[in-house]
N, CA and C of each residue as an Amber inpcrd file, in Angstrom:
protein
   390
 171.5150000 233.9420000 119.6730000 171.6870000 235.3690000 119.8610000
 170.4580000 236.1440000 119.3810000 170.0830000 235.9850000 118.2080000
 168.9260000 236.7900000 117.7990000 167.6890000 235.9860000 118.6570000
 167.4150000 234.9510000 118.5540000 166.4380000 234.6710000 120.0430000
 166.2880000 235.4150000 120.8700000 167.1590000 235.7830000 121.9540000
 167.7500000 236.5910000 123.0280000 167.0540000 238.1150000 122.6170000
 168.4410000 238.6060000 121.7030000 167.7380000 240.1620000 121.2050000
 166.2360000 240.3530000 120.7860000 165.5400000 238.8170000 120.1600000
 163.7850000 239.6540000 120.0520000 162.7190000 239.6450000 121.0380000
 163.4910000 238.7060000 122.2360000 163.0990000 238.5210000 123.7320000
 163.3090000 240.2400000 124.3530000 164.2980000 240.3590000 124.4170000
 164.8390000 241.9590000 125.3130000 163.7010000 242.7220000 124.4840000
 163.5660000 242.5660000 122.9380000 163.1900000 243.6710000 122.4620000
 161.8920000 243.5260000 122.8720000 161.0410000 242.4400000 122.4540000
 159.5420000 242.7940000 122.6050000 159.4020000 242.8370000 124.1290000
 159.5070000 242.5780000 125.0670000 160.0730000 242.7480000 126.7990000
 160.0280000 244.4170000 126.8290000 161.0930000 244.9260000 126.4210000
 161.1350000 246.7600000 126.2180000 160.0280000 247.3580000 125.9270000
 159.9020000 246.6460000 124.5960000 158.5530000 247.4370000 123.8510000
 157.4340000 247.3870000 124.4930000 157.1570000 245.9990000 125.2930000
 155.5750000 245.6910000 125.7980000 155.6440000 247.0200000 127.2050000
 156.9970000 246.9930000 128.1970000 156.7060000 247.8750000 129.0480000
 156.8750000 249.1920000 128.5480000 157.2890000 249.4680000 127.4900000
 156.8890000 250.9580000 126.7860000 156.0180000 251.2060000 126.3680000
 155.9390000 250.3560000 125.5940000 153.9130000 250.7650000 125.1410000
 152.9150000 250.2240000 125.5380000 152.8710000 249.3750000 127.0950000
 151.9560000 248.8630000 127.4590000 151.3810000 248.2120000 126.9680000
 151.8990000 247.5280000 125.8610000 151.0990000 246.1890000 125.0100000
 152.2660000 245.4440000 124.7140000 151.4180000 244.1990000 124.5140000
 152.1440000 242.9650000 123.9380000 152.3470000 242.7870000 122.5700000
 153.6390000 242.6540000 121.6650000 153.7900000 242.6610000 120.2290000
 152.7240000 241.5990000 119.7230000 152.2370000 241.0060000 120.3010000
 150.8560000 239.8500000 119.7790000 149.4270000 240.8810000 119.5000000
 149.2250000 241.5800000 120.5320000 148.4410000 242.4040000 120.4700000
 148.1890000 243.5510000 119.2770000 149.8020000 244.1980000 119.5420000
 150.0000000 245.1360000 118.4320000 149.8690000 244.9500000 117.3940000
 149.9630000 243.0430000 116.8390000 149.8040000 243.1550000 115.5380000
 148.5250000 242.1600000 114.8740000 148.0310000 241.9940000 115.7890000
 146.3920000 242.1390000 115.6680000 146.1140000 243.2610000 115.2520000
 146.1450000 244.4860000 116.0310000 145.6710000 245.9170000 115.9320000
 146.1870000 246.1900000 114.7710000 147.5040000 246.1040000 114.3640000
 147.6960000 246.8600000 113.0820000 146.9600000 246.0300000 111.8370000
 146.8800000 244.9410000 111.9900000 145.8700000 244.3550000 111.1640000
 144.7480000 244.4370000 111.1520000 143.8620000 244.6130000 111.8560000
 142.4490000 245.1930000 112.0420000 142.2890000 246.6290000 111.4100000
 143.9610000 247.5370000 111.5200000 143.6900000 248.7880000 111.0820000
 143.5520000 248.7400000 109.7660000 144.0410000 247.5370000 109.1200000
 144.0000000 247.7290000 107.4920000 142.4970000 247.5590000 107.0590000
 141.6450000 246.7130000 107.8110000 140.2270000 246.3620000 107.5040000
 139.3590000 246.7660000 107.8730000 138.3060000 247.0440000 106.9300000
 137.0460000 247.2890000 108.0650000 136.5850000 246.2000000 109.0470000
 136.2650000 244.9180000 108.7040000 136.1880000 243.9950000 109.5730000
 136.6100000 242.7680000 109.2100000 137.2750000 242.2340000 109.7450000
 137.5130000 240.6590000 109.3250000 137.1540000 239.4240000 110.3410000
 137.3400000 238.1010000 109.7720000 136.5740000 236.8130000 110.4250000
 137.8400000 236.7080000 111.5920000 137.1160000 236.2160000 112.5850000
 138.1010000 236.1940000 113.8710000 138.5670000 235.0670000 113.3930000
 138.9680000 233.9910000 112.5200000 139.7490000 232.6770000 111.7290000
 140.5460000 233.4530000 110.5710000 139.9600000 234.2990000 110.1420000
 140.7020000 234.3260000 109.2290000 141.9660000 235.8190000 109.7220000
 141.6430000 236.2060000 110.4700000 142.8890000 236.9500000 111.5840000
 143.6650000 236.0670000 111.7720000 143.0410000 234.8070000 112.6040000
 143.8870000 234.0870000 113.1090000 145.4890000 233.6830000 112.2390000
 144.9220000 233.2730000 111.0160000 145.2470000 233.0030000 110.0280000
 146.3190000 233.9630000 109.2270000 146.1370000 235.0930000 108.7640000
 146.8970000 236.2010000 108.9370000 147.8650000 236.1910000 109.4810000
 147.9210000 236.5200000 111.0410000 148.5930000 236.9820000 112.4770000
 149.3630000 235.7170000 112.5050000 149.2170000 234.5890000 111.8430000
 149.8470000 232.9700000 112.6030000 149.8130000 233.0830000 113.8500000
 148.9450000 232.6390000 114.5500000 149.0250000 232.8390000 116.2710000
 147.7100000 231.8440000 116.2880000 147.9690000 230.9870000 117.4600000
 146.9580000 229.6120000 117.5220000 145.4510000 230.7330000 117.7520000
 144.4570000 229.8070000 117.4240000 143.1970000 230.3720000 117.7540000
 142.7080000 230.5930000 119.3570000 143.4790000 230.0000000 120.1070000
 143.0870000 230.0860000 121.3350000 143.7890000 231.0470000 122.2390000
 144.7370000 231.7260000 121.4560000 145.1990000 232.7780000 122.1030000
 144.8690000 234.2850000 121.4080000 144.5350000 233.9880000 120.0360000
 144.0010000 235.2330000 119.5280000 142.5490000 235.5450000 119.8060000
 141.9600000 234.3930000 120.1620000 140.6380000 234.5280000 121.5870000
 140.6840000 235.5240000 122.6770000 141.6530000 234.7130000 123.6580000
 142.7400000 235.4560000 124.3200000 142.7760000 236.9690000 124.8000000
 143.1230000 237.6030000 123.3480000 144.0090000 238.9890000 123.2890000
 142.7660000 239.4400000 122.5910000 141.5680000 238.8990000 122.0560000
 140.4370000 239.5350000 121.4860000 139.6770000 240.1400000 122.5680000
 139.8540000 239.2520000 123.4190000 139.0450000 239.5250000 124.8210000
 139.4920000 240.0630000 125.6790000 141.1370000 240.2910000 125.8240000
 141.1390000 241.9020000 126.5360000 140.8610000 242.7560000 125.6170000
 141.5170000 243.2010000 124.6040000 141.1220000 244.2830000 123.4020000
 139.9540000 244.2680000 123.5890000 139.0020000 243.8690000 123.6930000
 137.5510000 244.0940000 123.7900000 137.3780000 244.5370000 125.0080000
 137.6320000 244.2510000 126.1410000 137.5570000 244.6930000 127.7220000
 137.7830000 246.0720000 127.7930000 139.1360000 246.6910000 126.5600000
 139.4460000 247.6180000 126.7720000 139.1740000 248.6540000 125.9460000
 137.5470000 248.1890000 125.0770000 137.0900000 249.1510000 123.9440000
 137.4580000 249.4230000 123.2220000 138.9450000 248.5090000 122.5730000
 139.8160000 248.7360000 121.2960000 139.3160000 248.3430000 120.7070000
 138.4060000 246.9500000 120.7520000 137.7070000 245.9650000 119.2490000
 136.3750000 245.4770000 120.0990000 135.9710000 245.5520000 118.7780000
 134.4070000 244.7780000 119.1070000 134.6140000 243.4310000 118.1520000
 133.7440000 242.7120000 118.7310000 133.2740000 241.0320000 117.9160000
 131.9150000 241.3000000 117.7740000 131.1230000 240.7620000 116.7920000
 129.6490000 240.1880000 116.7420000 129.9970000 238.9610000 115.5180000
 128.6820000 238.5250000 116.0130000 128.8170000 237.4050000 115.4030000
 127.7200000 237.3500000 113.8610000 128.0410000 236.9130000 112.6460000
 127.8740000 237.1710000 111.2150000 126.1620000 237.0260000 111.5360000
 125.7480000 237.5540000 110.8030000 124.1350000 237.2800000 110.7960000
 123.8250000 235.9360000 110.1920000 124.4280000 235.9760000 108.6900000
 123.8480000 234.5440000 108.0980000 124.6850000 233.2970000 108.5630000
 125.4660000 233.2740000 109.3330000 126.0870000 232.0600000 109.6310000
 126.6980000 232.9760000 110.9310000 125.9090000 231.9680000 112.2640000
 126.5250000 232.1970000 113.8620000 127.3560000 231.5680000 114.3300000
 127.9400000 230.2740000 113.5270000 129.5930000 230.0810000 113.8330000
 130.9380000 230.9140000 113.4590000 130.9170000 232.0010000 112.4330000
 131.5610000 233.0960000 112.1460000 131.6400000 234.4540000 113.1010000
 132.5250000 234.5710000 113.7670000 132.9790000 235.8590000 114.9440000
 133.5670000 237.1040000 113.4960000 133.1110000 238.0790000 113.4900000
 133.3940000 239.0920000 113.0850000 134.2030000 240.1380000 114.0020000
 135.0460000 240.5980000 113.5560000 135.8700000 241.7470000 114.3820000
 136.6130000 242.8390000 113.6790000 136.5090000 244.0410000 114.6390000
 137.0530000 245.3670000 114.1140000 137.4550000 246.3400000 115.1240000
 137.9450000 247.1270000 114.7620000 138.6810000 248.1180000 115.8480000
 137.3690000 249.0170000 115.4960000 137.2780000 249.9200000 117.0080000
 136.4960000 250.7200000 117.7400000 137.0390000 251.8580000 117.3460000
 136.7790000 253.0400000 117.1680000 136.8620000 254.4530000 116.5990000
 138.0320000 254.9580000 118.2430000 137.7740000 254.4540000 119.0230000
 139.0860000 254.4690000 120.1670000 140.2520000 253.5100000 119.7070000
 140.3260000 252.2140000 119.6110000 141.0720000 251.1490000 119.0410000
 142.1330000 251.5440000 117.7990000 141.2450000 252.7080000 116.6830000
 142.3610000 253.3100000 115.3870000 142.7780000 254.4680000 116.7060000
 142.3030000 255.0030000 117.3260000 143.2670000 256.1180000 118.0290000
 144.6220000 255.5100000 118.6060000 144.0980000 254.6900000 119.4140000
 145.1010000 253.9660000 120.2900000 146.5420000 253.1770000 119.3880000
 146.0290000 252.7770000 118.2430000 147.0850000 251.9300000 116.8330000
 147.7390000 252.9240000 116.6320000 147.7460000 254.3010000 116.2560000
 148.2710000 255.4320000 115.6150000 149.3060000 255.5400000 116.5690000
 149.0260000 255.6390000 118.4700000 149.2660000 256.2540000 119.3540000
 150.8750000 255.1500000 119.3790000 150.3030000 253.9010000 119.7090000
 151.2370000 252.6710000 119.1790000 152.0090000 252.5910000 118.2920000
 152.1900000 253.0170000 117.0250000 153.1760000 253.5140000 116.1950000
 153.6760000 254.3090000 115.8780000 153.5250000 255.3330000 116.4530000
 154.4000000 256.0810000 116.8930000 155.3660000 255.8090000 118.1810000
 154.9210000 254.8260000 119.1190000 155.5920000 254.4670000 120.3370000
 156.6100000 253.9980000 119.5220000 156.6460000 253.1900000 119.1240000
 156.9520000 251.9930000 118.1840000 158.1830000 252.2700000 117.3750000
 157.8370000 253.7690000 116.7630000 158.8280000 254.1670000 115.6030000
 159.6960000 254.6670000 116.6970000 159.2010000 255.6260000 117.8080000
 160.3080000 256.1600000 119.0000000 161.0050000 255.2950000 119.3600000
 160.6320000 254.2110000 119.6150000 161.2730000 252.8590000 120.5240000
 162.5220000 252.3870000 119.2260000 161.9840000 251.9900000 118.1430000
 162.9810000 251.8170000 117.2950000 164.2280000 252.8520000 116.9490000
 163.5620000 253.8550000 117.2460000 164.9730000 255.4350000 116.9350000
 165.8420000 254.9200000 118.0850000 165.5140000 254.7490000 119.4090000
 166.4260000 254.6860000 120.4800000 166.9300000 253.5100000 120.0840000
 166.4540000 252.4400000 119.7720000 167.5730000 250.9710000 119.7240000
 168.3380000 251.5140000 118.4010000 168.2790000 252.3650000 117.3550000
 169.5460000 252.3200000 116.4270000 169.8330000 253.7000000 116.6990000
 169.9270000 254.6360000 117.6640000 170.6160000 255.6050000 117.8990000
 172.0900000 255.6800000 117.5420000 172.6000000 254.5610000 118.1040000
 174.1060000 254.5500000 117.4770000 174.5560000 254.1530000 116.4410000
 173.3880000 253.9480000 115.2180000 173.5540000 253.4380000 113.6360000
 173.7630000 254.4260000 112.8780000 174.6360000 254.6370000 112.0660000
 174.3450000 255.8940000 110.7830000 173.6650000 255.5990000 110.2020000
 173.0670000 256.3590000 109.2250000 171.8280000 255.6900000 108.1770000
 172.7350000 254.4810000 107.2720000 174.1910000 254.3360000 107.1320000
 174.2340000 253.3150000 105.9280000 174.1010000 252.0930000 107.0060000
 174.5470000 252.0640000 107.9910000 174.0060000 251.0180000 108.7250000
 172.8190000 250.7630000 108.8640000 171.8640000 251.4750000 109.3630000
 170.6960000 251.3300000 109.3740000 170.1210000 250.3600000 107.9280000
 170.4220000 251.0130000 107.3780000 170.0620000 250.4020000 105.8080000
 170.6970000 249.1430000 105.5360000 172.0440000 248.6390000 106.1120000
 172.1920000 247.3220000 105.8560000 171.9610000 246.6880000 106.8720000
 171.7380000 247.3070000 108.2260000 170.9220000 245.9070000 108.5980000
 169.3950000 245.6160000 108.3760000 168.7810000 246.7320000 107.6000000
 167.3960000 246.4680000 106.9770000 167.3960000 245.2750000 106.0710000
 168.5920000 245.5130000 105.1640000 168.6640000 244.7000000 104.2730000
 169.0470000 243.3260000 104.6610000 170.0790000 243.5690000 105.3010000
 170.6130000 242.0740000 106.0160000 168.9590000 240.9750000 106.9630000
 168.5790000 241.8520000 107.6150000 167.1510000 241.6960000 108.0380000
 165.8070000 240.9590000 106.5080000 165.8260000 241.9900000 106.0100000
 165.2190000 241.6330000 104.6730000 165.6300000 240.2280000 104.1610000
 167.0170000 240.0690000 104.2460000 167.2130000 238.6630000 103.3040000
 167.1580000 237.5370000 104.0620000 167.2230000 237.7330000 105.8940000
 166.6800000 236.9660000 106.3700000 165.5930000 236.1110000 106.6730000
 164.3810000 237.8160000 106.6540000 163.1160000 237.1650000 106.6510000
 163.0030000 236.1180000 105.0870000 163.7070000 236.2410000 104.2280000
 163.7370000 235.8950000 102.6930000 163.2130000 234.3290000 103.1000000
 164.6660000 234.1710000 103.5110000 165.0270000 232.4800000 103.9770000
 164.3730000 231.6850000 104.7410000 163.9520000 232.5730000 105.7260000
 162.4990000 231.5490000 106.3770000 161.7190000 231.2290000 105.6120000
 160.7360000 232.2870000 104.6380000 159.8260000 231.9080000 104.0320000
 159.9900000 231.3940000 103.4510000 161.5790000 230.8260000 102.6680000
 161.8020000 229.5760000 102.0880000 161.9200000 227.8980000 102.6290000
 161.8100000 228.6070000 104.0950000 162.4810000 227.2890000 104.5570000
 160.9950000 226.3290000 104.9670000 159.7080000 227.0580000 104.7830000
 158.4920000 226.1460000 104.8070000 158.2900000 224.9360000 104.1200000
C-alpha cells in the first residue's frame, strides 16, 4: 500500500511541478551548498552515480547547475546551482508545500500531526533496519 501511495504521489508531483522527486532533491541539496563533489552528492542523495550523471545533465541543459571540474585534481566534477537554479528550488517548494496542502486537505491539524509522527517513527525503523 504505501509503495502504491509514493508511486501516485511522486507521479502527481512530477506532472505538477514539472520535475522529477530525484531531481528535486538534488536541487534542494545543492541549495544548502555552495558547491559540492558530484560523488559526494551522489552519496548524500543515495541515488547510483550513473543516474545522478543523468539528472546533472539535464539540470545543466536547463541552466539550473553548472559542473567544472576541480583544478588540482581533474577526476573530481564539482557542482552548484546557477543564480536561476536557487530561483527555480524556491519556485519548487513552494509547488511542493501547495501540492502537500491539497493531499491533506481533509486532515485536521491533530491528524496531520500524527501522521507526521506516525511517518517520523517510520522513517526511525528503516534507518534501523541497515
Amino acid at each position: 500500500m504505501l509503495l502504491l501511495l509514493n508511486k501516485e504521489i511522486s507521479c502527481k508531483f512530477e506532472r505538477c511541478a514539472g520535475i522529477s522527486a530525484s531531481r528535486l532533491q538534488l536541487l534542494c541539496k545543492l541549495y544548502q551548498v555552495e558547491e559540492i563533489s558530484q560523488t559526494l552528492l551522489q552519496k548524500e542523495i543515495g541515488i547510483d552515480g550513473a543516474a545522478v550523471t543523468r539528472h546533472l545533465k539535464q539540470l545543466e541543459a536547463n541552466a539550473m547547475v553548472t559542473r567544472r571540474t576541480k583544478l588540482e585534481d581533474n577526476r573530481v566534477t564539482l557542482v552548484s546551482l546557477t543564480d536561476y537554479g536557487r530561483e527555480r528550488i524556491i519556485t519548487f517548494r513552494q509547488e511542493r508545500s501547495q501540492f502537500v496542502d491539497r493531499l491533506l486537505q481533509s486532515f485536521d491539524e491533530a491528524e496531520r500531526h500524527q501522521l507526521a509522527d506516525m511517518l517520523r517513527i517510520m522513517n526511525g525503523h528503516i534507518s534501523e533496519m541497515d
